[in-house]
C-alpha positions in Angstrom: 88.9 -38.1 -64.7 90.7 -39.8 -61.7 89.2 -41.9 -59.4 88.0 -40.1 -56.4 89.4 -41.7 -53.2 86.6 -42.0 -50.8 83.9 -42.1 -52.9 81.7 -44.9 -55.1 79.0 -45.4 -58.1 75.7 -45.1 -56.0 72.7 -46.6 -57.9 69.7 -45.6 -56.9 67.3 -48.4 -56.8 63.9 -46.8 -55.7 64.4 -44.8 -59.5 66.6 -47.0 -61.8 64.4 -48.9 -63.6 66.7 -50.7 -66.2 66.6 -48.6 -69.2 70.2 -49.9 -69.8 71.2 -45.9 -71.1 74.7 -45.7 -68.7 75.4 -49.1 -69.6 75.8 -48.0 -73.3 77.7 -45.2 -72.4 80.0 -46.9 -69.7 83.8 -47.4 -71.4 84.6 -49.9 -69.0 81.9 -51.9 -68.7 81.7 -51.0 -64.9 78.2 -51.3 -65.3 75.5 -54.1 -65.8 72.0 -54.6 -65.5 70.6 -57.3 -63.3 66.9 -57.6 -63.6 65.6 -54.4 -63.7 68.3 -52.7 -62.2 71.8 -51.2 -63.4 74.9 -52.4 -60.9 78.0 -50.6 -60.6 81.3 -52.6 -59.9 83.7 -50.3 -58.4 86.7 -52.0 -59.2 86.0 -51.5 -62.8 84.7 -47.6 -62.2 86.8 -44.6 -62.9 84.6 -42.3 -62.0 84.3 -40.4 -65.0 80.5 -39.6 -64.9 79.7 -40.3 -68.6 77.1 -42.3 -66.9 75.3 -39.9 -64.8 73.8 -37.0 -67.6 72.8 -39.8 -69.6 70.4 -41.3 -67.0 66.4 -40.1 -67.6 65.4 -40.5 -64.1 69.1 -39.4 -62.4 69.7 -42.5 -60.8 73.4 -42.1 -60.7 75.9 -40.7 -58.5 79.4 -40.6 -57.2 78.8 -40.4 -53.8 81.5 -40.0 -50.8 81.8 -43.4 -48.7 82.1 -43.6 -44.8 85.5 -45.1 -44.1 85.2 -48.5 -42.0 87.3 -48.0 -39.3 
């Protein structure tokens, strides 16, 4: 899947809790775990969600990003 312009990995840290599970899955190593918490670079993402289904407590997202203008 192509990157989607406009939009970014969106961890979300109130449910993450570190489980490490999209890291496994992540191809690209786009994802880390810092504490207790997974971070998304997205430089690295591709946005092609292999990350997302494999989170217990949905945690992931592509989300669309407000443009700085």
């Amino acid at each position: 899947m192509a990157k989607r312009p406009g939009h970014a990995m969106v961890v979300d840290e109130e449910r993450c809790f570190g489980c490490a599970a999209c890291i496994a899955v992540c191809p690209l190593n786009a994802l880390t775990l810092e504490g207790i918490m997974a971070v998304a670079t997205e430089e690295k993402c591709t946005h092609c969600d292999l990350c997302i289904p494999v989170c217990p407590v949905h945690a992931l997202e592509i989300a669309e990003v407000a443009l700085l203008a």
